[in-house]
C-alpha positions in Angstrom: 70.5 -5.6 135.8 71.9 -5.1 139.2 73.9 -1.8 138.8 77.3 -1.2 140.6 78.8 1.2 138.8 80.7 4.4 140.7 79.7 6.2 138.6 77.3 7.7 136.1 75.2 5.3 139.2 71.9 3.6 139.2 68.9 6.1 139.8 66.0 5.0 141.5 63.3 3.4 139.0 60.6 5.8 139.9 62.9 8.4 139.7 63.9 7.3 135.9 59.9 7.2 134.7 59.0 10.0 136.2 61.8 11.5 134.1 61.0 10.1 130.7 57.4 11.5 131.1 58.6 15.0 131.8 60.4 14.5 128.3 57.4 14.4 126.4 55.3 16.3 128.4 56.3 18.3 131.8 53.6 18.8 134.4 50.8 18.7 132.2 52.3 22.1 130.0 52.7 20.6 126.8 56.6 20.8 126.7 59.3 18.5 127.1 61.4 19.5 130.2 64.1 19.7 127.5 62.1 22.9 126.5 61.4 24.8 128.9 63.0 28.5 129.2 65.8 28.5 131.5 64.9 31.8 133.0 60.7 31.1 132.5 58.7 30.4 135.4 58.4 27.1 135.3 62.4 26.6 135.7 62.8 29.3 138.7 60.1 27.2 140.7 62.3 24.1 140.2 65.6 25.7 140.8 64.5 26.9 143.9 62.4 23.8 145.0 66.2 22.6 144.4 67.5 25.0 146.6 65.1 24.2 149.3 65.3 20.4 149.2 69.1 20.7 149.6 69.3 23.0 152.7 66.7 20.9 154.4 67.9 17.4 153.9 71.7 19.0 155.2 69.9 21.2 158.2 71.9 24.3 157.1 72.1 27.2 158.6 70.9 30.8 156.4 74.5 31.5 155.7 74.7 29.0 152.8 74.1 29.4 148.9 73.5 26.2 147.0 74.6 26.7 143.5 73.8 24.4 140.5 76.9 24.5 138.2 78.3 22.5 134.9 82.2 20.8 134.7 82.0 18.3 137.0 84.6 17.6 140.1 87.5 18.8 137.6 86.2 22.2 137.2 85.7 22.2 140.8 89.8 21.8 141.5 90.3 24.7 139.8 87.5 26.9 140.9 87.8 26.7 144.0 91.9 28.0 144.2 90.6 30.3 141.4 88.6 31.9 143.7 90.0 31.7 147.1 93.8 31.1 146.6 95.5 34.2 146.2 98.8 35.1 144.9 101.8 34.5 147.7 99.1 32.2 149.6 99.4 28.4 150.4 95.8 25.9 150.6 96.5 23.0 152.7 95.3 19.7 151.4 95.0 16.2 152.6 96.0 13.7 150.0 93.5 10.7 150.0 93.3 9.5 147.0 93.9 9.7 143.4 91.3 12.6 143.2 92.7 14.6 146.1 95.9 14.2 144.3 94.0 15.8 141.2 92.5 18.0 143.1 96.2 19.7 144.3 98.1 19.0 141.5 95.2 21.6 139.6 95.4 24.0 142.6 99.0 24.5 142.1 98.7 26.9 139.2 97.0 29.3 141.2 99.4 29.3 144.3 100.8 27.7 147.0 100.0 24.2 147.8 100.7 22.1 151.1 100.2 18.7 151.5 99.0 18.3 155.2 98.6 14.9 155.4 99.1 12.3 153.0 98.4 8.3 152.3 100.2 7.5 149.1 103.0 5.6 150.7 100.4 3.3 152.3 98.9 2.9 148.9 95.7 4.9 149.7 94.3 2.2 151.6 93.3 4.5 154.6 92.4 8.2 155.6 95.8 9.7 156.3 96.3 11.0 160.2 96.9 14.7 160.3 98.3 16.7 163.1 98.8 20.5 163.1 96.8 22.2 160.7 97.8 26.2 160.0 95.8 28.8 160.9 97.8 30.7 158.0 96.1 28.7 155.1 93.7 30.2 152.6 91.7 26.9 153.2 91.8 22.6 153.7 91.1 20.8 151.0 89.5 17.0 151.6 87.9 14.5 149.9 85.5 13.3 152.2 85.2 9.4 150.3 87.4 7.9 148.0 85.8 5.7 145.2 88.9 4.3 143.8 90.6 2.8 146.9 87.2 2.6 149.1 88.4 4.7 151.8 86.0 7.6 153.8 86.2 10.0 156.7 84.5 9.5 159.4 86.1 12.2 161.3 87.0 15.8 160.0 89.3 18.0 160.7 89.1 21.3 163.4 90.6 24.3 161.9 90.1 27.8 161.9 90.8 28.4 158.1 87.9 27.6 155.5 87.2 23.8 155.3 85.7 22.7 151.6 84.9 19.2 151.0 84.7 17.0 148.0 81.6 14.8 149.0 80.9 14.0 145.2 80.5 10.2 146.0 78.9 10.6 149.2 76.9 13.5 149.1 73.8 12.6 150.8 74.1 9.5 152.0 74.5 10.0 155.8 73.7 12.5 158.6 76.1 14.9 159.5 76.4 18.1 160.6 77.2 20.0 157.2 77.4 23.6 158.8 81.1 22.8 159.8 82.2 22.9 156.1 82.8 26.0 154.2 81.9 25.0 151.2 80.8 21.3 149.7 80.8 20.1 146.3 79.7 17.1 144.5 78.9 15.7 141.0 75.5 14.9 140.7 75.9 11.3 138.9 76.5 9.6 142.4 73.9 10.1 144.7 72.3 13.4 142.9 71.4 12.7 139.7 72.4 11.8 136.6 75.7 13.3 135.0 76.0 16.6 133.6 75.6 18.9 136.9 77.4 19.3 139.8 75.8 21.0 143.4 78.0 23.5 145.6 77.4 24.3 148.8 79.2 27.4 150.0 78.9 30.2 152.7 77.8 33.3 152.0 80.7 34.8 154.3 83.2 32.9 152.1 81.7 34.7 148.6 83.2 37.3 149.7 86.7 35.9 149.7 87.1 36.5 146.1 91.2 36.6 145.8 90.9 37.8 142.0 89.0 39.0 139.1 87.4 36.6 137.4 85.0 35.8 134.5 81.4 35.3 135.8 81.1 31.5 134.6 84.2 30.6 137.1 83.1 32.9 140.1 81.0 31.4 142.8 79.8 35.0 143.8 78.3 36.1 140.6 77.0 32.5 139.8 75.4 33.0 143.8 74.4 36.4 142.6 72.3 35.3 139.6 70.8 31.9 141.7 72.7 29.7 139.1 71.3 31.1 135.6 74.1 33.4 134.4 74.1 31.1 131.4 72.3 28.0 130.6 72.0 25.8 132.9 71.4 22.1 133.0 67.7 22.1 133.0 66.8 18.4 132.5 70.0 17.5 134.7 68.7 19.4 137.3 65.0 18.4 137.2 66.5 14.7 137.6 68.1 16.0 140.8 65.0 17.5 141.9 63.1 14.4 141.8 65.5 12.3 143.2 66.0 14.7 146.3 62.1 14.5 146.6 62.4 10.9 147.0 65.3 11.4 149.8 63.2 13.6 151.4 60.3 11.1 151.9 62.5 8.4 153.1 64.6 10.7 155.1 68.8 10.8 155.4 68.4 8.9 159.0 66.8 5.9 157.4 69.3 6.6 154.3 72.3 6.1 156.4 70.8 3.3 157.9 70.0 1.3 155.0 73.7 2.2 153.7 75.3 1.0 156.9 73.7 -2.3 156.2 74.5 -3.0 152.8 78.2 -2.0 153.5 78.5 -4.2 156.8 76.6 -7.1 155.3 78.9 -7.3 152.0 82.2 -6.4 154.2 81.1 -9.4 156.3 80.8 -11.4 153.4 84.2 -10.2 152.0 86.3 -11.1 155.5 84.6 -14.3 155.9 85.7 -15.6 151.9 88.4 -17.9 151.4 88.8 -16.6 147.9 88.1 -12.5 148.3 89.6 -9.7 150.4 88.8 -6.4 151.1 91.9 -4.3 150.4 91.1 -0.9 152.7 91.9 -0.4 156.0 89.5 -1.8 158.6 88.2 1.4 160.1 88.4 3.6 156.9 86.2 1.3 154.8 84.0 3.7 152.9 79.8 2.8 152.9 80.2 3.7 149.4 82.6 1.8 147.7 83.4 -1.9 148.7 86.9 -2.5 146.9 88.1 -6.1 146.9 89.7 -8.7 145.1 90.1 -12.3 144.3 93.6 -13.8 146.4 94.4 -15.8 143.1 94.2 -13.0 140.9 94.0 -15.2 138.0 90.7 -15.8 139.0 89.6 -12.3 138.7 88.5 -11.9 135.0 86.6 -15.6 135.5 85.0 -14.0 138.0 83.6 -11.0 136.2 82.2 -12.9 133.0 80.7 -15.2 135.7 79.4 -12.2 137.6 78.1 -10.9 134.2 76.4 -13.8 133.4 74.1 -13.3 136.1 72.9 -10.3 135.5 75.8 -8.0 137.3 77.1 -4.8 136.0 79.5 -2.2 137.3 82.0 -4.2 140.0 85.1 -3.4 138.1 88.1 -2.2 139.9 89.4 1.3 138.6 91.9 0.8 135.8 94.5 2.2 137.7 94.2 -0.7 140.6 92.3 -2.8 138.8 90.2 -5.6 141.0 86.7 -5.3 141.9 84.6 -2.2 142.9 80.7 -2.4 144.3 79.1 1.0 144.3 76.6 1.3 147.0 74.8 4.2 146.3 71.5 5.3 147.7 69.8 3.7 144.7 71.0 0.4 145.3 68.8 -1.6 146.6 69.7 -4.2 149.8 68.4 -7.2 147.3 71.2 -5.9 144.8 73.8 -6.5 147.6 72.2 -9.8 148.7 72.8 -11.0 145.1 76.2 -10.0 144.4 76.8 -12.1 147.3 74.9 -14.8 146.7 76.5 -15.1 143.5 80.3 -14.4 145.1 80.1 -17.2 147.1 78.8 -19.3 144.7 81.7 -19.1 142.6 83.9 -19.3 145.6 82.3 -22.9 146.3 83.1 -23.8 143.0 86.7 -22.3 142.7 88.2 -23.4 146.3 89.0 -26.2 147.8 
C-alpha cells in the first residue's frame, strides 16, 4: 500500500521489523520490549539515547529538557496555559487553523486569551500576517503546520515573550534553528513514531515559570525533574521513536528536508498543471507536509478515491470538516509513493476530461 494518511503515518519498513522483533525478544534479553521495567536499566539507556538523538538532530543548546509524555496535542493545549498562564494574565495566539483554534479555545479556562493574528475569514488557506506582538504576554502560541488546510510557516515570529510551537506534523522534517522557541511540542504519530507519545521540548529557564500548583502528571517541571518516569511511561511507544530517530540520524535532517522539498514541489507541480485538480492553499504558505487539493467537478471526487483505492492508495482523504483530498508527506514516504499517486492522478484525469 502506498500510505498517505496524516496521521497515525507510515513508519519506515525497517523501522516497523525492527519493532516487531523487540516484541518477542529485545536486544537479545529474553523480554518483549513490552516488558521491560520502566525504571530498569535497560529503559533509562533508551530514554536517554532518546534524549540525546533529539537535541542532536535539533542542535540545541544545554538549556533544553526533552520530555517524553502521554495525551497527545490535546493535553498539550491545556498544559501548557496550565503551567504558564497565570491568573489576570493574557497568551497571545495566532489562529491558523482548526487546531490553533483548539488550542485557544482550551487555553481560555486558564486565563486570558488574545488572538494576535488570525486566518479564519480567509478560510485558513494561508499563514495569517501579524504585526505588533506584546511584550506583556505570558507567551505566543503557533502552530507551526496545519494538516487540515495544508498551510506552514516559513517565517516565525520575533518577540520578547516565551514562543512555544506546535510542530506535531512537522517536527523533524526540516532544518531550522529550534533554539528560538521556548518550548516545542509534537505527537509522535507524524514524523516520531507511532501514536501513543508525544515529545516536548522546553527550556530549562521557562520550568521555572510555574504560574500554579499543580499535580505532577500535568507539570512540565516535575515530569523534567524525574527525566519522564513519574509514572509509566510509553515504553514500546518510545522505543519506536528511538529507532526511527536513529534512522533520521543516519540520513541526516539536511538531506531530510531535501527529499521533502521534492516530493511537495513535484506533486504541487503536478496539481497546478491538472485540468481536473487544484491545490486549495495559498501559493507561498503551501505546507511540505500536507498537499490538500481537490477535483474542480466535485462530483468526481468520491470516483476518484475508489479509483485511487483500487490501485493500491490509502490515506488522501480530505479532513471531514473540508472534505476533498489530503496527501501526507511525511518523512516515511517514500519519493516512488508520490510518483505514483501522480501517475495514477493523471490517469484518471485523461480519462475524465475532455
Amino acid at each position: 500500500m502506498y500510505n498517505f494518511n496524516s496521521g497515525p503515518a507510515t513508519l519506515p519498513p525497517d523501522v516497523l521489523q525492527e519493532a516487531a522483533r523487540a516484541v518477542v525478544n529485545y536486544g537479545d534479553t529474553g523480554l518483549s520490549i513490552l516488558e521491560i521495567p520502566h525504571r530498569g536499566a535497560l529503559f533509562t539507556e533508551l530514554l536517554e539515547e532518546g534524549n540525546a538523538l533529539v537535541r542532536e538532530l535539533l542542535s540545541l543548546n544545554a538549556d533544553y529538557e526533552v520530555l517524553w509524555l502521554q495525551g497527545g496535542g490535546r493535553m498539550q493545549f491545556s498544559m501548557v496555559p496550565m503551567n504558564f498562564l497565570g491568573p489576570g494574565e493574557t497568551a497571545g495566539y495566532i489562529d491558523s487553523g482548526h487546531w490553533a483554534a483548539d488550542a485557544i479555545k482550551n487555553a481560555a479556562f486558564y486565563g486570558n486569551t488574545e488572538i494576535i493574528a488570525s486566518s479564519r475569514n480567509e478560510g485558513y488557506r494561508n499563514i495569517p500576517r501579524w504585526e505588533i506582538i506584546p511584550d506583556t504576554l505570558a507567551y505566543l502560541h503557533i502552530t507551526t503546520n496545519n494538516t487540515i488546510y495544508g498551510t506552514q510557516f516559513f517565517r516565525f515570529p520575533e518577540t520578547q515573550v516565551p514562543l512555544v510551537a506546535d510542530m506535531s506534523s512537522e517536527l523533524f522534517s526540516r532544518t531550522l534553528d529550534y533554539n528560538q522557541f521556548d518550548l516545542i511540542y509534537a505527537v509522535a504519530q507524524k514524523n516520531i513514531g507511532p501514536a501513543g507519545v508525544t515529545l516536548v521540548v522546553i527550556k530549562k529557564s521557562l520550568l521555572e515559570k510555574q504560574k500554579r500548583e499543580l499535580p505532577g502528571i500535568l507539570s512540565y517541571k516535575t515530569i523534567a525533574a524525574y527525566n519522564s518516569v513519574w509514572n509509566t511511561p510509553p515504553v514500546f511507544a518510545i522505543y519506536c521513536s528511538v529507532l526511527n530517530l536513529r534512522r533520521l540520524r543516519q540520513t541526516g535532517l539536511q538531506a531530510i528536508e531535501s527529499r521533502n522539498e521534492a516530493k511537495a514541489r513535484q506533486l504541487y507541480e503536478a496539481i497546478d498543471g491538472s485540468r481536473l485538480f487544484y491545490g486549495t492553499a495559498q501559493e507561498g504558505d503551501r505546507s511540505r507536509m500536507n498537499v490538500c487539493f481537490r477535483a474542480r467537478k466535485p462530483e468526481l471526487e468520491s470516483a476518484f478515491m475508489q479509483f485511487a483505492k483500487e490501485r493500491n492508495i490509502t490515506g488522501i482523504e480530505g479532513h471531514r470538516s473540508v472534505g476533498g483530498f489530503r496527501a501526507a508527506l511525511y518523512n516515511a514516504v517514500t519519493p516512488e509513493a508520490v510518483t505514483h499517486l501522480i501517475n495514477v492522478m493523471q490517469t484518471f484525469e485523461a480519462d475524465h476530461t475532455p
